[in-house]
N, C-alpha and C positions, 0 to 999 in steps of 0.2 A: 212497785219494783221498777217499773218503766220508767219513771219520772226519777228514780237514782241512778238507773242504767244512763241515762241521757245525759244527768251532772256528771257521771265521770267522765263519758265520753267528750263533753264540750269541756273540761278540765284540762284533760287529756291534749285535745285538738289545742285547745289554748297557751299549755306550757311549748309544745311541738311547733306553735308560729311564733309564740316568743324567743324560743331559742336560735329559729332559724334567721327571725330579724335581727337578734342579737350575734351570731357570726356571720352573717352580710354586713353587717356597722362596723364590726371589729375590724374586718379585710379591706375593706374601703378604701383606707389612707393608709395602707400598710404599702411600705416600699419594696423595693427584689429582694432578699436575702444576699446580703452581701459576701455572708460563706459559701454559698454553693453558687454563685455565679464568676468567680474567680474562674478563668481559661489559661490563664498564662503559664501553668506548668502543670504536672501532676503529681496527687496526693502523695504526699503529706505537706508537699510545696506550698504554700497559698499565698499568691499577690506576688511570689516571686522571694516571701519569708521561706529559707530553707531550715528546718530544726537541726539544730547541731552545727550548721554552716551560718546561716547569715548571724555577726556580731548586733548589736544590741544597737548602735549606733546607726545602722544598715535597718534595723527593724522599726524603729522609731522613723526615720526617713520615710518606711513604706509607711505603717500607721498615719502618719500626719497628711499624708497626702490624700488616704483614704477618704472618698466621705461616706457618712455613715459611724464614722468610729467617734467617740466620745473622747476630742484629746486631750480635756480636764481627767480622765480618768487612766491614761496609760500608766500603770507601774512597773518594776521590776522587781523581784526578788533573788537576793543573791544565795545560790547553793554553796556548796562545796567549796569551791574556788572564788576565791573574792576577785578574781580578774573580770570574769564573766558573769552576766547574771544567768539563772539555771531558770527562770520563768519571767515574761513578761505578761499582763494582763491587762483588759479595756474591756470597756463596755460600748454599746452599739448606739445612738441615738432614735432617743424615740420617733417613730413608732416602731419600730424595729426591736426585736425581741432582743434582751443582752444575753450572750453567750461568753462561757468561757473559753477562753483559747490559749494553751502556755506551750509556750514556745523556747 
């Protein structure tokens, strides 16, 4: 009974350093989030994107300046009103987790 009490616990011990090696390696080369380090105005503001205020033209502008933003991937989607679009959307460049964000 000792000698299985012992395999689980070094089982145990062993899954609990692998996992810890394994989110130390993931954070490593992880950059700042670039959602929540935005200062420049406040929520629901971000980068200086106002929803409902900044046009599409004006958001794209901030987008491409950004880094971090994937600008092979910015889209828009047009709602309601074909003047405007009613969402735009990007992804984040790796290593950096992609978030949605419509605007």
């Amino acid at each position: 009974m000792k000698d299985f009490l012992k395999s689980v616990a070094g089982i145990l011990f062993f899954i609990a350093v692998a996992g810890g090696v394994l989110i130390f390696l993931r954070n490593i080369n992880r950059k700042p989030s670039v959602v929540l380090t935005s200062t420049e105005c406040d929520p629901p503001c971000w980068y200086g994107i106002k929803p409902g205020q900044s046009n599409s033209s004006q958001v794209y502008a901030i987008l491409d300046e950004l880094e971090g933003v994937n600008k092979d991937t910015i889209m828009g989607d047009y709602g309601r009103h074909n003047d405007k679009f009613a969402e735009i959307y990007w992804h984040f460049q790796r290593p950096m987790e992609d978030r949605f964000c419509p605007f």
